[in-house]
C-alpha positions as CSV (number, residue, x, y, z in Angstrom):
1,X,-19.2,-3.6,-4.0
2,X,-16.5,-6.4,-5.4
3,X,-14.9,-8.5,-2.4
4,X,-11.8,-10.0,-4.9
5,X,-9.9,-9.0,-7.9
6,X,-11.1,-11.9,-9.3
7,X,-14.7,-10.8,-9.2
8,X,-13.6,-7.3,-10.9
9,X,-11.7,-9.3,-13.5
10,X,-14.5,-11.1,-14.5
11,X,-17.3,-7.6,-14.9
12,X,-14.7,-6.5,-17.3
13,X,-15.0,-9.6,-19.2
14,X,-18.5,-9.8,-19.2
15,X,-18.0,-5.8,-20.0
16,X,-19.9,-4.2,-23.2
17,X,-20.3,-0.2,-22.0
18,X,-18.4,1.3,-24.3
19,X,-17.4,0.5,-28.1
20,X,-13.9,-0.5,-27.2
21,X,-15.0,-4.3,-25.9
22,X,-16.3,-5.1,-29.7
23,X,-12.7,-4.5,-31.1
24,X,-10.6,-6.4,-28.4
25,X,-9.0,-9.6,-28.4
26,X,-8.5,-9.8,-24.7
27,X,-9.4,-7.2,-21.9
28,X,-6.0,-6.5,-19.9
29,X,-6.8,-6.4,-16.3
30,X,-3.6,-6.7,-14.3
31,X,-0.1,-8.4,-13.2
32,X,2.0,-8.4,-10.4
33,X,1.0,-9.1,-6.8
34,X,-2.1,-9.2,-5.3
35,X,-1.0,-7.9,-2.3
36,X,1.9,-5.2,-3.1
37,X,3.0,-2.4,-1.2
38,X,3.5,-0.8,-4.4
39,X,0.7,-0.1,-7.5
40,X,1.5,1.2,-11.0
41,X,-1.3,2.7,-12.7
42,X,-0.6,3.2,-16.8
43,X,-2.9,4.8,-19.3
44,X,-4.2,1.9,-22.0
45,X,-3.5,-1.3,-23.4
46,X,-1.4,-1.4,-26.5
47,X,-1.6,-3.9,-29.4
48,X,0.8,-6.9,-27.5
49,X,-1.0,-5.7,-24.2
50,X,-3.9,-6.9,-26.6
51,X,-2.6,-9.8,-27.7
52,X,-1.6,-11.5,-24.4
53,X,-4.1,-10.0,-22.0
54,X,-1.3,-8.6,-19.6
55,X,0.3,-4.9,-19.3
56,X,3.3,-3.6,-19.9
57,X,4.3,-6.5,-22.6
58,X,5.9,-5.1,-25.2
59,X,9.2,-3.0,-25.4
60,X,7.4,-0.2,-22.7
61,X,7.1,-3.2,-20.1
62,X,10.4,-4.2,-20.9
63,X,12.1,-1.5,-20.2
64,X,9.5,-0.8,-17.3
65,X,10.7,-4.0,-16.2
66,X,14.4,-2.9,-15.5
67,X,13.9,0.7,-14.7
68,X,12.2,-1.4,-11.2
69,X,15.0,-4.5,-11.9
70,X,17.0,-1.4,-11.3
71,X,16.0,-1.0,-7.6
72,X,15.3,-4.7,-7.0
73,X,11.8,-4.2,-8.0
74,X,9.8,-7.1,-9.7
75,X,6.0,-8.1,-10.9
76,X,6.6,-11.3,-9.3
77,X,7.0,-10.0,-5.5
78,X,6.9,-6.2,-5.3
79,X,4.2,-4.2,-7.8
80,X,0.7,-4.6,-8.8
81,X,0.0,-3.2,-12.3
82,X,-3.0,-2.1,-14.0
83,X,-4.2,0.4,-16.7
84,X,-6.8,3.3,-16.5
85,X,-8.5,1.4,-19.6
86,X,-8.7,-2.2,-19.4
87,X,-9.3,-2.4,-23.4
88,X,-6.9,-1.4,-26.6
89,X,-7.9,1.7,-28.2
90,X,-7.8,1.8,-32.1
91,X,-4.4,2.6,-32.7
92,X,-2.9,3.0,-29.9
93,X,-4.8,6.6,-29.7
94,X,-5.6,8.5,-26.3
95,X,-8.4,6.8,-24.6
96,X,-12.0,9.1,-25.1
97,X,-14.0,10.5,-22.2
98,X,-16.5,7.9,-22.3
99,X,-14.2,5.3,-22.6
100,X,-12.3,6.2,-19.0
101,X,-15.8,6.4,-17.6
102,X,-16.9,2.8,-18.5
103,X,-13.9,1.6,-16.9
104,X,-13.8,4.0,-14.0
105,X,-15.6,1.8,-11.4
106,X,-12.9,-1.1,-12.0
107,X,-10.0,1.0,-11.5
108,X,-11.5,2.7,-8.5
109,X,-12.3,-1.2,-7.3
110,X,-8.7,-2.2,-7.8
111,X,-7.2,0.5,-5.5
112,X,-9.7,-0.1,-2.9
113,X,-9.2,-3.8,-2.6
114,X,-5.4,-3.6,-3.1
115,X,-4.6,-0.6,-0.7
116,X,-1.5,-0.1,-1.5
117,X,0.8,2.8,0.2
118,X,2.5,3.8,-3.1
119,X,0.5,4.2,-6.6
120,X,2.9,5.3,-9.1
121,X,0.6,7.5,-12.0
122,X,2.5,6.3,-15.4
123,X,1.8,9.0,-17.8
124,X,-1.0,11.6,-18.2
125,X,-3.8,9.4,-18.6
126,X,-2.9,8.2,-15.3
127,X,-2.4,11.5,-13.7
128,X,-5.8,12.8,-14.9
129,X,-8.0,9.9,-13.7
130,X,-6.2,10.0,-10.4
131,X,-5.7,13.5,-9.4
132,X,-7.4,15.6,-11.9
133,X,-6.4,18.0,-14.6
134,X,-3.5,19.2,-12.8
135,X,-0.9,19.4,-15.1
136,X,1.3,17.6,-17.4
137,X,3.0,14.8,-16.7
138,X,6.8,16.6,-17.3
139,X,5.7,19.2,-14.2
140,X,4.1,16.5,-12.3
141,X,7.0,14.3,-12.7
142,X,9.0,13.0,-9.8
143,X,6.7,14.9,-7.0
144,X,4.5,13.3,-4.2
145,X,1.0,14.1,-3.8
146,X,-0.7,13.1,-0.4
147,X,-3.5,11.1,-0.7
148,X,-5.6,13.9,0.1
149,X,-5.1,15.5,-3.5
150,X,-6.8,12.2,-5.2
151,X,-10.0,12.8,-6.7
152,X,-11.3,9.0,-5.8
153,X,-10.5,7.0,-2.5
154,X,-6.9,5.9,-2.5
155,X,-6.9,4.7,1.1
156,X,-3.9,6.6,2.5
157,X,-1.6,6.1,-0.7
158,X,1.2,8.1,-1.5
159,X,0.9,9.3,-5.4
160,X,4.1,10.2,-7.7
161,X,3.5,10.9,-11.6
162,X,6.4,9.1,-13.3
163,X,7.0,9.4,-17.1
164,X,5.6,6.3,-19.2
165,X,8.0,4.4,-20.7
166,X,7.1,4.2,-24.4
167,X,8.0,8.5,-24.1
168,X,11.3,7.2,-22.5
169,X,11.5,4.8,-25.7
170,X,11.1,7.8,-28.2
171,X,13.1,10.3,-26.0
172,X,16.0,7.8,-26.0
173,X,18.8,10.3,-24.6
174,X,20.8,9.4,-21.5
175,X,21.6,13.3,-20.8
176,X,21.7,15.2,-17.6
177,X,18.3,16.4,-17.3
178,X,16.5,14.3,-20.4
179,X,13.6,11.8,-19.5
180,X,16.3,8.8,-19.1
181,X,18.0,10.4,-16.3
182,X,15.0,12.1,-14.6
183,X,13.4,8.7,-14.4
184,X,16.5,7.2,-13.0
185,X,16.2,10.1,-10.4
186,X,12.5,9.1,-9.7
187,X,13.0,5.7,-9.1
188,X,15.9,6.0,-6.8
189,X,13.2,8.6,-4.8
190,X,10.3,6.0,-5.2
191,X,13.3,3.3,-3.5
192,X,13.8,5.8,-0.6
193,X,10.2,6.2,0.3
194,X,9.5,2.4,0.0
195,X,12.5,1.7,2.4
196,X,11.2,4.5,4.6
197,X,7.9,2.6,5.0
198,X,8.5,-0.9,4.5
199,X,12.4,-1.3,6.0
200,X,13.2,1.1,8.8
């Protein structure tokens, strides 16, 4: 259906199917690579997300932004990042139904142009559109899901849930078992399977 990003950027500009494109300053389509190994799928934009048109802006980019520094993972050579919803909800709130729906064709677009053999799922939003209502994200966490267990076409992919990083920000403990360290854990995992592809 779409042959480029670039073409899929520009239906969700041109986008009206839901009520969320009247109260947006900027749809938030994507950043990173176009042609990553590696795909990060979050749940909605949020107001700076708004503001600039990019994901992962405010203080949940920047810490998402070293959790990968963390690994040697950056926008600028290593991930593609996107959102389930390419518009801001009204305060921040969990996106509606209908409003995954209108956006569903563009996020199914994006993973079939990109192809990458990792999609990380950050958050439940991200889970459910992906795999399905399987779970929350704390039992889904850290786990990988062949790309068999995708409810849309994910090209061979390799799935992992990993927490999103604005619950990190208000679960700000560094203890043995807390978000902070099991995310540490996850990354490390998500840095063994990418050298297992991409390295050996």
């Amino acid at each position: 259906m779409y042959e480029a990003l670039s073409e899929i950027r520009q239906k969700c500009l041109n986008c009206h199917k839901c009520p969320l494109a009247a109260s947006r300053t900027n749809i938030v389509f994507s950043d990173g690579v176009p042609n990553p190994k590696l795909m990060l799928i979050g749940e909605a934009p949020g107001f700076y997300e708004d503001q600039q048109g990019k994901p992962f802006v405010g203080k949940a980019g920047q810490l998402l932004d070293r959790i990968f520094a963390s690994v040697g993972f950056t926008r600028e050579k290593d991930i593609y990042i996107c959102n389930t919803l390419k518009c801001r909800p009204p305060d921040n709130r969990n996106p509606l139904p209908e409003e995954k729906e209108a956006c569903w064709e563009y996020l199914k677009a994006q993973i079939e142009i990109i192809k990458p053999k990792i999609i990380l799922l950050c958050g439940n939003v991200a889970v459910q559109s992906i795999l399905g209502n399987i779970g929350g994200i704390t039992k889904l966490r850290g786990k990988w899901f062949p790309p068999e267990r995708a409810v849309v076409e994910v090209y061979g992919a390799k799935m992992m849930p990993i927490f999103h990083p604005s619950y990190l920000l208000r679960n700000d403990t560094r203890e043995k078992g807390g978000p902070k360290w099991l995310m540490w854990q996850d990354i490390q995992e998500i840095k063994r399977e990418y050298d297992k592809l991409f390295n050996d």
